[in-house]
MIFIKOL-565947 format. One record per atom (N, C-alpha, C, O): residue number from 1; atom name; x, y, z. Coordinates in steps of 0.001 Angstrom, whole numbers. Each point is the difference from the previous one (the first is absolute). Layout:
REC    i  at        u        v        w
REC  NUM  CA        X        Y        Z
...
***
This chain:
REC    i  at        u        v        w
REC    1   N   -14365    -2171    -6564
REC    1  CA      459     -527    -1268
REC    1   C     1507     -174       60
REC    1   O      712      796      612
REC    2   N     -203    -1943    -1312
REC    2  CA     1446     -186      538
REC    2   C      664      453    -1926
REC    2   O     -477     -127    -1128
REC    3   N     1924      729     1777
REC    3  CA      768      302    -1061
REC    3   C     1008     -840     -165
REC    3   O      775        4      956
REC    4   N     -446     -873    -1997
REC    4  CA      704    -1045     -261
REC    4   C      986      684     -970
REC    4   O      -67      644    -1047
REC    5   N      828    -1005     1729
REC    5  CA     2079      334     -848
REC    5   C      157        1    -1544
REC    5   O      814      615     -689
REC    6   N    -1757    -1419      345
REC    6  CA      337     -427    -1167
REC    6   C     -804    -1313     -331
REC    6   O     -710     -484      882
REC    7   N      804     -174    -2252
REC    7  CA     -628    -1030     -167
REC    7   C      571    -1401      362
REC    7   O     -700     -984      239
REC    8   N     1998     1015     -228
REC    8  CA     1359    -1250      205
REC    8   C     -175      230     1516
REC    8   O     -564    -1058      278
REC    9   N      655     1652      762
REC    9  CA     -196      284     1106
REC    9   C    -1421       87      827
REC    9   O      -88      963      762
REC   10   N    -1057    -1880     -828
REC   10  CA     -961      438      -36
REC   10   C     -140     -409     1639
REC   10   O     -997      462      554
REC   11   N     1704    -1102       83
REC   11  CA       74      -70     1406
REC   11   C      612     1223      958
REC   11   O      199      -92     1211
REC   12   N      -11      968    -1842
REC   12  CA       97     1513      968
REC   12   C    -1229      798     -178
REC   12   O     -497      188    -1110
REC   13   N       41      250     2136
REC   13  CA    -1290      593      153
REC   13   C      213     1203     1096
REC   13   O      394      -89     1163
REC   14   N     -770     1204    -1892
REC   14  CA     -563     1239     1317
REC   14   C    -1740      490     -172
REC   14   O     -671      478     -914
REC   15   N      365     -970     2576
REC   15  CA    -1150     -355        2
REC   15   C     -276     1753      628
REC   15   O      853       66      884
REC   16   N    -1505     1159     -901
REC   16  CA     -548      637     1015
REC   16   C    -1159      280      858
REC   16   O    -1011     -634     -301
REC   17   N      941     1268     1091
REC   17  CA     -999       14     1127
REC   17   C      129      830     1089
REC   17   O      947      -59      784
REC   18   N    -2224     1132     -677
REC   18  CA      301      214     1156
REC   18   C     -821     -118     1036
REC   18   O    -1224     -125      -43
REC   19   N     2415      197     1651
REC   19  CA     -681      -35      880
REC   19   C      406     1061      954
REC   19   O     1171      323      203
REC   20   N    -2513      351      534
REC   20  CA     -191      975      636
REC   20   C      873     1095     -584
REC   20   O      853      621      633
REC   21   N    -1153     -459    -1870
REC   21  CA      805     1297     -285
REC   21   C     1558      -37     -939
REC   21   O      675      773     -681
REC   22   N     -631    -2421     1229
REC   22  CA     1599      129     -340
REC   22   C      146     -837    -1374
REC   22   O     -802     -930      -78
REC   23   N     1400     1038     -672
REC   23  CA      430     -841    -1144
REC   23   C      933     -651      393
REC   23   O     1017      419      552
REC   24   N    -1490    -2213     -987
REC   24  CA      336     -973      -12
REC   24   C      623     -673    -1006
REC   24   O     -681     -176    -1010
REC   25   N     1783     -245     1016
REC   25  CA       54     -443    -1490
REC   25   C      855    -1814      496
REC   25   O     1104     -220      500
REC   26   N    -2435     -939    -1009
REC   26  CA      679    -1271     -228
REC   26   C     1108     -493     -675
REC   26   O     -418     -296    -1119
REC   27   N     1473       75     1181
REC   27  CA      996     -482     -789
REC   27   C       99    -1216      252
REC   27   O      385     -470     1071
REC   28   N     -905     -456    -2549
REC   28  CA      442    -1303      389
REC   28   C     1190     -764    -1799
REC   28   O      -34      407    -1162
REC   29   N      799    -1449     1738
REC   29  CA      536     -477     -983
REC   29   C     1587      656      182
REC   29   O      399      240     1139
REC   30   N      389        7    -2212
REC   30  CA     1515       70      134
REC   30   C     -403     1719     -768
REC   30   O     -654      403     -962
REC   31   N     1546      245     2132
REC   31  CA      709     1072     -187
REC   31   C     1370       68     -583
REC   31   O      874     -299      813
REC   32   N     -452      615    -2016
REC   32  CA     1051      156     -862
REC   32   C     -206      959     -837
REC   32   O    -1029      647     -191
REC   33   N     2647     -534     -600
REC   33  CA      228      883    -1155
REC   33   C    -1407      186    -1276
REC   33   O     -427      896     -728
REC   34   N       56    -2529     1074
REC   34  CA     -878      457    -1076
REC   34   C    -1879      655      504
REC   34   O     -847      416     -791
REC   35   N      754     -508     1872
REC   35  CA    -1394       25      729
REC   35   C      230     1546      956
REC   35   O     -953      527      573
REC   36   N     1965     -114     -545
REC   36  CA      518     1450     1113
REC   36   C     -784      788     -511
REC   36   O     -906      559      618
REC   37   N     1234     -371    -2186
REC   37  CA     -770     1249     -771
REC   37   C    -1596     -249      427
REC   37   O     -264      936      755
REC   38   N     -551    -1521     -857
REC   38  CA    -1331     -203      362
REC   38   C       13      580     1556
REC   38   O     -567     1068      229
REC   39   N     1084    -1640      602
REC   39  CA     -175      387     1464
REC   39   C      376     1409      519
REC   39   O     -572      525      956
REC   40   N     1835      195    -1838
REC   40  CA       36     1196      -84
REC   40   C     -882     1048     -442
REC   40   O     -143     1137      452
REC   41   N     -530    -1829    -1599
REC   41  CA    -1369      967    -1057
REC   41   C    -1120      403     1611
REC   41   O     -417     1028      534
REC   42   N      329    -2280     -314
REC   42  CA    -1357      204     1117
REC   42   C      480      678      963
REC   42   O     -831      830      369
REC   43   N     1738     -790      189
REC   43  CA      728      803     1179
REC   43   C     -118     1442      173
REC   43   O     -390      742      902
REC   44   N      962     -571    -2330
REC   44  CA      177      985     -528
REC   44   C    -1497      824      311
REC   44   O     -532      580      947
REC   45   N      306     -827    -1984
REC   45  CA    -1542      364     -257
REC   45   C     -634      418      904
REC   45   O     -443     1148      -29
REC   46   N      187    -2180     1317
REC   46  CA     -475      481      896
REC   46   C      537     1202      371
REC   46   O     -687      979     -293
REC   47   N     2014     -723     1013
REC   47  CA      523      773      750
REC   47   C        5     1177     -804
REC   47   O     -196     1058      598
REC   48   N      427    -1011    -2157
REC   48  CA     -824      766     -495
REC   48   C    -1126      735     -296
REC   48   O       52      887     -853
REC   49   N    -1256    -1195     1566
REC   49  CA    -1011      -50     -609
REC   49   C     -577      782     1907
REC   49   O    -1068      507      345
REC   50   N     2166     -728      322
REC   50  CA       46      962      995
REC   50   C     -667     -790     1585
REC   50   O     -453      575      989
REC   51   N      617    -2072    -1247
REC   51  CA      -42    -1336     1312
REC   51   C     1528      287      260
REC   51   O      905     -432     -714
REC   52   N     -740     1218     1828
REC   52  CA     1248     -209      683
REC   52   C       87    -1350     1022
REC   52   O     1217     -174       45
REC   53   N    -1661     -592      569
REC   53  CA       31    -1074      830
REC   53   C    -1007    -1525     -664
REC   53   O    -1180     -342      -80
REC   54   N     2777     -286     -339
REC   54  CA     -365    -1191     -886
REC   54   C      300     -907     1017
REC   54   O      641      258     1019
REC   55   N    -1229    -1550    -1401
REC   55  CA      752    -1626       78
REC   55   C     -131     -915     -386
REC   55   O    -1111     -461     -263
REC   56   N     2369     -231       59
REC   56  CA      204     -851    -1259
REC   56   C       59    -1431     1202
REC   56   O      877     -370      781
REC   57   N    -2191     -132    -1088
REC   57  CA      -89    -1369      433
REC   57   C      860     -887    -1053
REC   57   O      -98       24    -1227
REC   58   N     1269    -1087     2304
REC   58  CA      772     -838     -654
REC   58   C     -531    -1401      266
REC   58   O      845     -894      -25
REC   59   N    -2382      482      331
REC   59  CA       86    -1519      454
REC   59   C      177     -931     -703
REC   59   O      133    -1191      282
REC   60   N     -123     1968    -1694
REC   60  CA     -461    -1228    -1650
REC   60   C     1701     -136     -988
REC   60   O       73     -443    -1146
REC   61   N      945      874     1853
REC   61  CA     1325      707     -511
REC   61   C      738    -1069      136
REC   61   O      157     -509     1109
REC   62   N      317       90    -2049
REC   62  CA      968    -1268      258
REC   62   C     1016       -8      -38
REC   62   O      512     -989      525
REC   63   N      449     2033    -1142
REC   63  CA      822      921     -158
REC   63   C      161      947     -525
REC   63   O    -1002      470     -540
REC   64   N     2210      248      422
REC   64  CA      330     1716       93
REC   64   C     1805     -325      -47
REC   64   O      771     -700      656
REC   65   N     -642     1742    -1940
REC   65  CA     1092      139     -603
REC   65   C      292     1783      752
REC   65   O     -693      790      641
REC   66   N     1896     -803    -1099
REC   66  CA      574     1386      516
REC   66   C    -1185     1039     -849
REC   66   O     -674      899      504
REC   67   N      683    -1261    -1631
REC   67  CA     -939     1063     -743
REC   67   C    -1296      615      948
REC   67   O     -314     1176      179
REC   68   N     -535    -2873      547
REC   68  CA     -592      477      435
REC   68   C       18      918     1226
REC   68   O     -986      661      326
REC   69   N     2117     -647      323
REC   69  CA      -41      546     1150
REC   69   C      194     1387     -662
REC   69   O     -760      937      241
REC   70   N     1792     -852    -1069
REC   70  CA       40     1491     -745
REC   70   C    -1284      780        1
REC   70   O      -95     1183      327
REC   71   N     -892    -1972     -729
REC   71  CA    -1687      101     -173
REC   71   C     -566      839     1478
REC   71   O     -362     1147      264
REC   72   N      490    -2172      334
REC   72  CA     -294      563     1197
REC   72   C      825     1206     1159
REC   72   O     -591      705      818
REC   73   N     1981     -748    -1047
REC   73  CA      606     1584      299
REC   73   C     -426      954     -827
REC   73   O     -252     1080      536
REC   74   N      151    -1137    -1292
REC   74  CA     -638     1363     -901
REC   74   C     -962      389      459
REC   74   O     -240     1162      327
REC   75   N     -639    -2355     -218
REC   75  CA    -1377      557      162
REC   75   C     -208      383     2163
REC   75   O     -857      513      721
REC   76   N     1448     -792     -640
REC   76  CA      210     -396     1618
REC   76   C      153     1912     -232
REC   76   O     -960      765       90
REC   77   N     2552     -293     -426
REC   77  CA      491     1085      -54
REC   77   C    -1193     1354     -617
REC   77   O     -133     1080      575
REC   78   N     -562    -1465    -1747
REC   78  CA     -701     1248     -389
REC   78   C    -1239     -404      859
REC   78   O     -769      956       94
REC   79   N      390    -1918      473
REC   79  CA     -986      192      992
REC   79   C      103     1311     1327
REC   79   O     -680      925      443
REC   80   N     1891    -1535     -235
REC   80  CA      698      677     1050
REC   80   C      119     2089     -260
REC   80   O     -309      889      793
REC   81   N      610     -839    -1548
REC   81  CA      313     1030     -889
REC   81   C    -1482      398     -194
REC   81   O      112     1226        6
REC   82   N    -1463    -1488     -179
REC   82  CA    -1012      436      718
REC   82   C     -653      -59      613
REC   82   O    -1217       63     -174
REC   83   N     2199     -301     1758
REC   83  CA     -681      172     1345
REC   83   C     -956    -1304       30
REC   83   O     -760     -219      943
REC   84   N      849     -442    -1827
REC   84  CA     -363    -1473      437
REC   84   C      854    -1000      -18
REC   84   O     1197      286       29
REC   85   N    -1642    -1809      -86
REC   85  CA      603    -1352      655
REC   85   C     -244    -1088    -1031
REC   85   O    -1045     -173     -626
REC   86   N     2392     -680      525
REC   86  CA     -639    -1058     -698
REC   86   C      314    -1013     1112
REC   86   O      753      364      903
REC   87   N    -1340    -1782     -893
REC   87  CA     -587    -1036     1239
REC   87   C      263    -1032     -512
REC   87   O     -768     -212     -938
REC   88   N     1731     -823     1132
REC   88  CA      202    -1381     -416
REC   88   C    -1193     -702      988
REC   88   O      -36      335     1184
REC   89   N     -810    -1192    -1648
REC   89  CA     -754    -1277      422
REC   89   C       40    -1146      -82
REC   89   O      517     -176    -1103
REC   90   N     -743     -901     1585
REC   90  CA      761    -1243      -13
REC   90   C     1187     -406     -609
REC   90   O      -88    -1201     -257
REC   91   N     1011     1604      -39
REC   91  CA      821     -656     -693
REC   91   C      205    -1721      -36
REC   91   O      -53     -764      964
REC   92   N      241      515    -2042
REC   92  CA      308    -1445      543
REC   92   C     1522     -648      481
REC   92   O      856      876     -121
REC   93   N     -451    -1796      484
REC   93  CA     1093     -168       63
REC   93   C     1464      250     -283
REC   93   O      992      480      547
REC   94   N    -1452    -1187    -1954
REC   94  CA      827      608    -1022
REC   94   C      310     1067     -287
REC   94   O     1221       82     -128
REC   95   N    -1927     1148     -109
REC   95  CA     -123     1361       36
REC   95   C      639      628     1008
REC   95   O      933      784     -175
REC   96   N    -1573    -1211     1658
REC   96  CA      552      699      920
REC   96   C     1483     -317      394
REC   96   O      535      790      778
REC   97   N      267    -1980    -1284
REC   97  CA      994     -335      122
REC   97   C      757     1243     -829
REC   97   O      615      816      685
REC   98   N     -640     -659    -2048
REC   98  CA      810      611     -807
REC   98   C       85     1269      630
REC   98   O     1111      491      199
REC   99   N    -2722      428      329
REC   99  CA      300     1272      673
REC   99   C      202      -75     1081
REC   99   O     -384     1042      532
REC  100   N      896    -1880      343
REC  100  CA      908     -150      940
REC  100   C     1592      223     -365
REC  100   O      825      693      595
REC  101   N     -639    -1671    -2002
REC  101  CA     1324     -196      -17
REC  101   C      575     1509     -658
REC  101   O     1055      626       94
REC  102   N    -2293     -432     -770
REC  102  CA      483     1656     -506
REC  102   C      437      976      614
REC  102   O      613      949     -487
REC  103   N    -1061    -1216     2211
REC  103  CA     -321     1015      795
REC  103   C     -855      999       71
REC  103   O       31     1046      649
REC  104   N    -1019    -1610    -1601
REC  104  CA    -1475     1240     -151
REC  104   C    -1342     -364     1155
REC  104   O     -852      746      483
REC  105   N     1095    -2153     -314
REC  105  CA    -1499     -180      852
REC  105   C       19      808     1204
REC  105   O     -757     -386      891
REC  106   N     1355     1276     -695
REC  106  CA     -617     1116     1030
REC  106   C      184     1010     -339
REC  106   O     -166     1020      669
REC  107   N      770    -1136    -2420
REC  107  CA    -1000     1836     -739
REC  107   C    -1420     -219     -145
REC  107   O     -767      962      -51
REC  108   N      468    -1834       -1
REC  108  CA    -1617      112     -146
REC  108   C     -602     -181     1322
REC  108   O      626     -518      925
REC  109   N    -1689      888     -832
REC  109  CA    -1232     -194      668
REC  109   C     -563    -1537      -31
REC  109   O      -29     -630    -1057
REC  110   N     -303      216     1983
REC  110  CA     -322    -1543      -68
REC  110   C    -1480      178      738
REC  110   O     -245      288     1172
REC  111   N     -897     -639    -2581
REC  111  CA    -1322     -320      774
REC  111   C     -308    -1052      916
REC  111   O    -1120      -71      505
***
């Protein structure tokens, strides 16, 4: 079931799923200030809920604002913090450009 940002935003979607164990989570559409809070809730949650080893498939991501990357160090960090991993997956272009330019695409894990 996908969780949509909001109603004005209805093109951001976190889709989940898992496979072999691991939680998956689809991200498709624009990551921003206004769509972070959604992608954080699920993150959260999980790693809460005591899934230490996530990944956040990026193939559907068209862009990503600083917020979102904020999104993803956090969650990257309290993963980490219990002895588990968070896993970037496809990124797309665009995406992988910015965490290049950030200097993060080799804090993460690349599926």
């Amino acid at each position: 079931m996908a969780d949509h940002a909001n109603e004005e935003d209805a093109d951001f979607e976190v889709d989940r799923r898992d496979e072999q164990g691991v939680a998956v989570f689809l991200v498709g559409g624009e990551l921003d200030l206004e769509t972070a809070p959604t992608l954080r809730h699920r993150l959260h949650h999980a790693l809460d809920g005591g899934e230490a080893h996530l990944v956040v498939d990026l193939t559907e991501l068209s862009f990503m604002d600083s917020t979102g990357i904020s999104v993803l160090v956090e969650s990257l960090k309290q993963a980490q913090r219990a002895g588990g991993s968070l896993v970037l997956r496809n990124p797309t272009p665009a995406v992988r450009r910015v965490l290049d330019i950030t200097g993060l695409l080799g804090t993460f894990g690349l599926d």
